[in-house]
N, C-alpha and C positions, 0 to 999 in steps of 0.2 A: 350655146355660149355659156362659157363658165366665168365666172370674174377670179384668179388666181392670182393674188397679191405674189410680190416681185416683180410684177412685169416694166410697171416702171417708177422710177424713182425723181423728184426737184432737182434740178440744176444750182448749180450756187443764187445765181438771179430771184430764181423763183421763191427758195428758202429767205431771201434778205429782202424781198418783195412781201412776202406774206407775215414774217416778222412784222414789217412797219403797218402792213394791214391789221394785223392782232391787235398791236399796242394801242394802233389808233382806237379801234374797238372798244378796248377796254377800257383805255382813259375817257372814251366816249362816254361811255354808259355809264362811268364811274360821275362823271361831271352831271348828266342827265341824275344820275342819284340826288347828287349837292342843290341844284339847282330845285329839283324837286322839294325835298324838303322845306329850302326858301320859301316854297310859293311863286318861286319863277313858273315852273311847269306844272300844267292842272289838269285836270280828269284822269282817264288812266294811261299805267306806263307800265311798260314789260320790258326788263332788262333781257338781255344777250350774256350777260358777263358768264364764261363756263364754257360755251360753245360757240366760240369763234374761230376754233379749227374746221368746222363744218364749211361755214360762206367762204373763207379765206382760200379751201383746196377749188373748191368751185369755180370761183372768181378766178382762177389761173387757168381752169381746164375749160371755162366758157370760152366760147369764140363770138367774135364782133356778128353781130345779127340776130344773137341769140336771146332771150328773154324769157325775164324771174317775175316769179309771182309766190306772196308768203301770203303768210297770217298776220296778225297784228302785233308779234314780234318783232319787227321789221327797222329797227335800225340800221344793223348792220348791213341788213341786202340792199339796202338802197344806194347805202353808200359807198357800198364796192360795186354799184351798179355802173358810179358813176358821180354821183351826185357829190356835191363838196358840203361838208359838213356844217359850215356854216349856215346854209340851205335845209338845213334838217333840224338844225339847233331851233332854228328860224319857228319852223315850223312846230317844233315842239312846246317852244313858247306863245302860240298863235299870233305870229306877228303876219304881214302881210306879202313879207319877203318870204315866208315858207315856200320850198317846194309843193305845195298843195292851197298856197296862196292864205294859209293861214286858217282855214276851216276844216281840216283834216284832222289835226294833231298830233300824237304818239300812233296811234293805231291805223291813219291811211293815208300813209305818205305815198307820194306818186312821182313818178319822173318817165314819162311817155317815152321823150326824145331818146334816152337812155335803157328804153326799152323794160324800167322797170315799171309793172301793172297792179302795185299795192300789196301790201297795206290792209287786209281785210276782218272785218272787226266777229263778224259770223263763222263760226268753228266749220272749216270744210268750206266753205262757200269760193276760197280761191280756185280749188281743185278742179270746178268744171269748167271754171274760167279760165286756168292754166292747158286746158284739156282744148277748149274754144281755140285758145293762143296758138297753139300747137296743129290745129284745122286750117286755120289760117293761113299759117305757113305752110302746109302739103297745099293748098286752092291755089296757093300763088306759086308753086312750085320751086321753092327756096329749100336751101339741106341746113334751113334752122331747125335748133331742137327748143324746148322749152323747161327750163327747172322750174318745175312747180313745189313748191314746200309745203309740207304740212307738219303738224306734233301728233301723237299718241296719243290724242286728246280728239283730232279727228277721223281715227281710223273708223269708226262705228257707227260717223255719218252715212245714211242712204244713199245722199247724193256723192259720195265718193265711191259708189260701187256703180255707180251709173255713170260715171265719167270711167271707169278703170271699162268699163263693158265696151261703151262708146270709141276708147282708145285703143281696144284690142280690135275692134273691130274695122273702123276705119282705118286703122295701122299708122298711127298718129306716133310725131316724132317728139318724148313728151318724158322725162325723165319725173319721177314723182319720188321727191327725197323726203321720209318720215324721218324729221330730227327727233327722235325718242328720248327726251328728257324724264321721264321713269312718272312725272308727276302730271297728267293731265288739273289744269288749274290746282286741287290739293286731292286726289284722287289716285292712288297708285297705278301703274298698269294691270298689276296683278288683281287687282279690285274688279275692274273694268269691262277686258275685253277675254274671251275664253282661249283665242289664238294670241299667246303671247310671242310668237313671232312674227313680229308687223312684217316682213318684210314677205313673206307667203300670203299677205293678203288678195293677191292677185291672182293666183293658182289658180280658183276656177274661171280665169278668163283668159287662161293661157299668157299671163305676165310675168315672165320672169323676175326674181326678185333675188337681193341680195344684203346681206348685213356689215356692216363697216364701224369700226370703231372711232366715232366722233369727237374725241379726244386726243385721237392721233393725227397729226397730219399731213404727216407720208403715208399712213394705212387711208385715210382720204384722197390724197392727191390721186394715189394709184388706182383706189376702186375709182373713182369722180372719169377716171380719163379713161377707165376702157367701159363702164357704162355709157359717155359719152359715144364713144368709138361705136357700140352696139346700135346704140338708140339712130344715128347720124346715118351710117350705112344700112340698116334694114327697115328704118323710117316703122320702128316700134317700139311700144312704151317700156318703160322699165322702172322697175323698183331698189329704192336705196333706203334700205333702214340703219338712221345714222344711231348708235347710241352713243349718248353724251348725258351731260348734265349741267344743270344751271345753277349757279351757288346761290343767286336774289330767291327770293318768292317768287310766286308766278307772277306777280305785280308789286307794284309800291306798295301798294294797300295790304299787302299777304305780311304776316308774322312768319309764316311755314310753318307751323307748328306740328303738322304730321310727320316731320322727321328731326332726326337726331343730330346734335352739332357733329357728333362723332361721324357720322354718315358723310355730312359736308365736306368736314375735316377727311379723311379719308379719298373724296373723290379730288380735291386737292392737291392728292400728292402725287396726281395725274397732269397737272394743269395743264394743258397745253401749250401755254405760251414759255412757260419754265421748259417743256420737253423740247421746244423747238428751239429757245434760245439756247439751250446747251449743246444741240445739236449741231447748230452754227458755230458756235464754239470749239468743239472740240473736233471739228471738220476744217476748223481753221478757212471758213469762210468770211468770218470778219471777225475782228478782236473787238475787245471790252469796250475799248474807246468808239469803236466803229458804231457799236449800239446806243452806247449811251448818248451818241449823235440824231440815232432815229430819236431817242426818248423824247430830245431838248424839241428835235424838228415836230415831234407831234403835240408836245404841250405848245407851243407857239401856234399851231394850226387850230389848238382851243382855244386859245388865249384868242385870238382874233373871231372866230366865232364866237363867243360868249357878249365881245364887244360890239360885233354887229348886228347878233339879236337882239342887246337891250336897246341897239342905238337906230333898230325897226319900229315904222310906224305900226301900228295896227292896223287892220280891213276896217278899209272902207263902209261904211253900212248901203253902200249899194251891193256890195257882193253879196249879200242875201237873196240876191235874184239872179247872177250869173252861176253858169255852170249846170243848170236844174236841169234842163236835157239836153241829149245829142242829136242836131238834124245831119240826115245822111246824106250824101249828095249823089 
């Protein structure tokens, strides 16, 4: 199986669907900046802002049953998971209304019912967990698959060649997307790993793999839907190495000082959200006015999150004891 981009292309639907997904995103992350700063949001925060073409084609090529599992990146998957923003907002302010009840934060947001599985703060540590998820579903004999996320940052984990073994092996239905932002935390890839083609890291376990431009996304949408298509009917794992890039620092906390405005500036004139709104545009699936309608509808959807994090209580100081373990039944 080859992945040969053309095969297919967004519907009007999907394009004006994943517009309002983008914007949401980035006005997201952009408020998560604001707030940060304040002192609303505390410990750490990893912005999405740059590659929101990535979760955006996903979210349209997933099907109902299906289930994501990231890193601690994880705004955006959560809440194209499912989860409404205000619920994340919540949570990133620690109140008690968070999807994670307020003791998770930025880095392990959760929504079960939604089939999203976190959130995870340990470089690589979702990967065997996404790999579990994906066993799961062949035990119970369901034709879910599993997008598991990872960054460039965990390709050179142990434990991600031990789940990549485990999933060839088992023949586990299990899509593992390397969003390759160029910078593990300030670390280039070029620094890092000797196979700078993340996407052959699976070769010797007989995993197919393939590279996709994360920036784009109709070149997303189309690799995302026939990786799916692969992984779904031969109930085996596959590789998606997305490259993209993220215009914040790895965190709040990062300056980014190892690279150049110029650099930033430069991968900019890529943005995604600019390439797809023009696409809309000049496809004449929705006019000017038609967008700047999404814009009004998604600051309104922050505007009401914003006021129902500050207007959350805090946890409880009994929740310092719930949640410690899981008994099985």
């Amino acid at each position: 199986m080859d992945i040969k981009l053309g095969k297919y292309k967004p519907i009007k639907e999907e394009y004006i669907k994943s517009f309002k997904n983008m914007i949401l995103l980035r006005r997201f992350e952009e408020k998560c900046s604001q707030l940060y700063g304040m002192g609303e949001i505390g410990g750490f925060c990893h912005l999405y802002i740059g590659q929101e073409a990535v979760i955006s084609a996903v979210d349209i090529v997933k099907k109902k049953g299906d289930s994501t599992i990231t890193s601690y990146r994880d705004h955006a998957h959560v809440i194209l998971a499912g989860t409404e923003p205000k619920y994340v907002l919540a949570e990133l302010m620690g109140r008690a209304t968070g999807c994670s009840k307020g003791k998770g934060g930025s880095m392990h947001l959760f929504d079960v019912p939604n089939k999203f599985y976190g959130g995870h703060g340990i470089v690589g540590a979702q990967v065997p967990i996404g790999t579990g998820l994906a066993f799961a579903e062949k035990y119970n004999g369901t034709n879910n698959i599993c997008f598991t996320f990872l960054g460039d940052g965990a390709v050179n984990q142990g434990q991600v060649y031990e789940a990549f073994n485990m999933a060839a092996l088992w023949g586990l239905a299990v899509v593992y997307i390397i969003e390759n932002n160029e910078y593990s935390m300030g670390t280039s890839v070029v620094r890092s790993t000797f196979m700078r083609d993340l996407y052959k890291k699976g070769e010797s376990f007989g995993i197919k793999g393939f590279q996709l431009d994360g920036m784009n996304f109709e070149e997303m949408y189309d690799g995302t839907k026939q990786a799916a298509e692969y992984v779904r009917e031969t109930s085996q794992p596959l590789i998606l190495e997305v490259k993209t890039y993220r215009y914040r620092g790895h965190s709040m906390s990062d300056p980014a000082k190892y690279r150049s405005k110029e650099e930033v500036e430069q991968y900019k004139k890529r943005d995604p959200l600019v390439i797809i709104r023009k696409t809309i545009l000049d496809d004449k699936y929705a006019t000017e006015a038609d967008l700047k309608e999404i814009e009004q509808s998604v600051k309104e959807i922050l505007k009401e999150a914003v006021e129902f994090s500050e207007n959350s209580p805090l946890p409880d100081e009994g929740e310092l004891y719930t949640n410690i373990f899981h008994t099985m039944v």
